[in-house]
N, C-alpha and C positions, 0 to 999 in steps of 0.2 A: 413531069414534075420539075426539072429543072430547067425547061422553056419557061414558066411558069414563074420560078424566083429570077430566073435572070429579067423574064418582062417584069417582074414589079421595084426590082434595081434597077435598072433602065428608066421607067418610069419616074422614079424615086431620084436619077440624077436630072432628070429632065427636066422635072419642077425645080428643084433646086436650082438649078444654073438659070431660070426662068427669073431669079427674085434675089440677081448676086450683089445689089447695091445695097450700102448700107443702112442702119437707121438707129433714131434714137431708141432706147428702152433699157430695161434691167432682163437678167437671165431668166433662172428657174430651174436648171437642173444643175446637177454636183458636176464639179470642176472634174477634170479628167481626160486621161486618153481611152477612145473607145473602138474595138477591130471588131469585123464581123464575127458571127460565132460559127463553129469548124466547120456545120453543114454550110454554111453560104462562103466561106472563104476563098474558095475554086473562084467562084462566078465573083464575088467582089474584086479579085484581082483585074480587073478589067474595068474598071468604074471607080468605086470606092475602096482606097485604103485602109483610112481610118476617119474617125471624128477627133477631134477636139475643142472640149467646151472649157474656155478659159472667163470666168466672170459672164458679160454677157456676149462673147464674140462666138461664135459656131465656126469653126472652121474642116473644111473637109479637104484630106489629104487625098490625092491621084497617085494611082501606082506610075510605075516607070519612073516620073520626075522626083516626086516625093515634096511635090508643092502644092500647096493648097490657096484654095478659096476665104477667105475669112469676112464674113457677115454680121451686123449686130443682130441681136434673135430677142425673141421672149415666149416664155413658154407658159401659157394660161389652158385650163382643162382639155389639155390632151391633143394642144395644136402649138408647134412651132410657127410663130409669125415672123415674116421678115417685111420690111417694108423699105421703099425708092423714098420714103417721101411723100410723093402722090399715090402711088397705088402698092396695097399689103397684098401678101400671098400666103394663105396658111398649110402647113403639111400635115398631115395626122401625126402624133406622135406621144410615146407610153415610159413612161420609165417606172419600172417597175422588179423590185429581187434586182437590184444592183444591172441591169438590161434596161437600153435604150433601146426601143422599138420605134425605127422611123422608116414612115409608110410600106409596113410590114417586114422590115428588113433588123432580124434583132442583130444588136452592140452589146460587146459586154464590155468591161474594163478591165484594161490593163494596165501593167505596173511599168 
């Protein structure tokens, strides 16, 4: 089981870092800081720290440095898009009960 969520965090950073150029759009989910939730916070340490959705910028924190990525995003029925410009990349993704769920990997928020 936890081969299982580490490959779909892996997977989940992989796409990500696939579609790290910016682009124009507006957001779609509530402003915040978001950390994994306790079951996945072992295995996030290694990949994902936190999110941060500030307006429409996605940003994802790396442990160790504590520097992130920062993307414009838009979020239309249950797909984070980001796009270069020429070519969009969409992620699955849930918000739902105060929980981001991006590509099966829930967030919650904190303060």
């Amino acid at each position: 089981m936890k081969n299982l969520k580490l490959f779909n965090l892996a997977i989940a950073a992989i796409l990500f870092f696939t579609v790290t150029l910016t682009s124009c759009g507006g957001g779609g989910l509530p402003n915040g800081r978001y950390a994994p939730t306790e079951e996945y916070k072992d295995i996030a340490k290694g990949v994902i720290q936190a999110i941060i959705i500030d307006g429409d910028n996605f940003t994802t924190v790396f442990p160790f440095t504590g520097q992130g990525i920062t993307v414009k995003y838009k979020y239309e029925n249950g797909t984070l898009s980001f796009s270069d410009g020429v070519a969009t990349a969409g992620i699955a993704c849930e918000f739902k009960n105060d929980t981001l769920w991006w590509s099966g990997i829930p967030f919650t928020k904190t303060n």
